[in-house]
C-alpha positions as a LaTeX table, in Angstrom:
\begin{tabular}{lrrr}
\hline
Residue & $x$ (\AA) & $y$ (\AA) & $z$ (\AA) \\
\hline
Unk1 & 19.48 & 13.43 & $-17.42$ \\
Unk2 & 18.02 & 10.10 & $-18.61$ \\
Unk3 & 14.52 & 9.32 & $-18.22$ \\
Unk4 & 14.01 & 6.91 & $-15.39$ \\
Unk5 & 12.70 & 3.21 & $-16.20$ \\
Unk6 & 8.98 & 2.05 & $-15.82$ \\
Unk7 & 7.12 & $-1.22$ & $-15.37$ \\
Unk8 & 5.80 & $-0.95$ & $-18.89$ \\
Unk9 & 9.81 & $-0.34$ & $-19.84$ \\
Unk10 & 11.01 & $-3.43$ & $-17.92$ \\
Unk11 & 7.96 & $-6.26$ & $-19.11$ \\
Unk12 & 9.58 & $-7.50$ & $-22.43$ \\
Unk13 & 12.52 & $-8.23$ & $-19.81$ \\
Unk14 & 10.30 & $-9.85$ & $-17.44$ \\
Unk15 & 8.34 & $-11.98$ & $-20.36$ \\
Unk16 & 12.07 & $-13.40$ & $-21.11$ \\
Unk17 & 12.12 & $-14.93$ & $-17.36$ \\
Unk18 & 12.12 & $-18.30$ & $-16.62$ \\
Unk19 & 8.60 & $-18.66$ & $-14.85$ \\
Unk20 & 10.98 & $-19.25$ & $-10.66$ \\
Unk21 & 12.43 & $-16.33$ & $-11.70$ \\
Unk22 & 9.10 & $-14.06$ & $-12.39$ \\
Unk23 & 8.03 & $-15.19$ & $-9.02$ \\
Unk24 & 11.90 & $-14.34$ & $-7.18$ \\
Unk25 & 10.96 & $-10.97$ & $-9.03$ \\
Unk26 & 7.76 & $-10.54$ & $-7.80$ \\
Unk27 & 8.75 & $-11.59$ & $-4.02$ \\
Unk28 & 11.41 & $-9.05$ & $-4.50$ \\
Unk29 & 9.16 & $-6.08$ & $-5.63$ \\
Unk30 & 6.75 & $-7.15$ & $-2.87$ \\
Unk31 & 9.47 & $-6.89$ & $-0.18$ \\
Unk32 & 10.57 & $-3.55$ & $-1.66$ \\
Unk33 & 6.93 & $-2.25$ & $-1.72$ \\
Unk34 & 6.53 & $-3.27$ & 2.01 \\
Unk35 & 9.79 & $-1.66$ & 3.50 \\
Unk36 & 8.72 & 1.23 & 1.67 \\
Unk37 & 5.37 & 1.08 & 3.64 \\
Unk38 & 7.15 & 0.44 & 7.04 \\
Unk39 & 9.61 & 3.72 & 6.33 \\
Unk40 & 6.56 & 5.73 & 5.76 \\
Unk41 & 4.65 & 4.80 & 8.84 \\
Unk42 & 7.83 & 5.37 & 10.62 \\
Unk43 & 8.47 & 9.14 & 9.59 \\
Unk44 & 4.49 & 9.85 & 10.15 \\
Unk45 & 2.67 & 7.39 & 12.30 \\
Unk46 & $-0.89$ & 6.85 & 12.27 \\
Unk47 & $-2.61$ & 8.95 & 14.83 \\
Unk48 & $-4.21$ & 7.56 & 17.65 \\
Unk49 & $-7.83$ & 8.14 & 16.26 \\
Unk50 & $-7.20$ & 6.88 & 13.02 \\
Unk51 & $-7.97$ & 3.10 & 13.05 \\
Unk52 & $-10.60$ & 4.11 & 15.87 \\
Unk53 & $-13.87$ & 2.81 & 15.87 \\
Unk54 & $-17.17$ & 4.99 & 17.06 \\
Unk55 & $-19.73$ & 2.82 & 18.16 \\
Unk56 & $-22.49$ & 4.98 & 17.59 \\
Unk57 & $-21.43$ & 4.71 & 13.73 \\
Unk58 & $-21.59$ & 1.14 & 13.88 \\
Unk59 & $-25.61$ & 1.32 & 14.91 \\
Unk60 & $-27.83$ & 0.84 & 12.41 \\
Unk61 & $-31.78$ & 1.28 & 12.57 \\
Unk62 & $-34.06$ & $-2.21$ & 11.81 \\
Unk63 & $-37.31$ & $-0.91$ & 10.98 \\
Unk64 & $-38.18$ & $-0.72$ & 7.19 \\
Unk65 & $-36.14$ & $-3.78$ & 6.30 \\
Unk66 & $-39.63$ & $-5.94$ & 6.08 \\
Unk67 & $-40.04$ & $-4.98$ & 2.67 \\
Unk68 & $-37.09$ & $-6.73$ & 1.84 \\
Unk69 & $-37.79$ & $-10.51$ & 3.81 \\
Unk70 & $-38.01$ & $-13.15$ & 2.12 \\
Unk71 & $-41.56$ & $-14.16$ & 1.14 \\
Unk72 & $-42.58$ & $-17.82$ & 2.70 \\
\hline
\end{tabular}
């Protein structure tokens, strides 16, 4: 079996491309990259908690910042 191609095999290719056609490449790959993305999400969603937020984490305390005001 033949060893399958990578991104350092394919750049001399990609140096030989008219500079419209590096970017049609590159809007290609991105569009492959993203349906990739969407299949994944599909077969194992994110779980309900995961992009949750906990308010308690987002307090923060303010004493012992005076040290670092600006001196007028």
């Amino acid at each position: 079996m033949s060893q399958p191609l990578t991104a350092h095999d394919l750049w001399p290719l990609v140096l030989k491309l008219p500079h419209d056609e590096r970017v049609r490449l590159a809007k290609l790959a991105l569009k492959a990259a993203a349906s990739d993305d969407a299949a994944a999400y599909r077969a194992a969603p994110p779980d309900v908690a995961e992009f949750g937020s906990n308010e308690e984490s987002l307090a923060w305390e303010a004493e012992g910042w005076d040290e670092f005001s600006a001196k007028g």
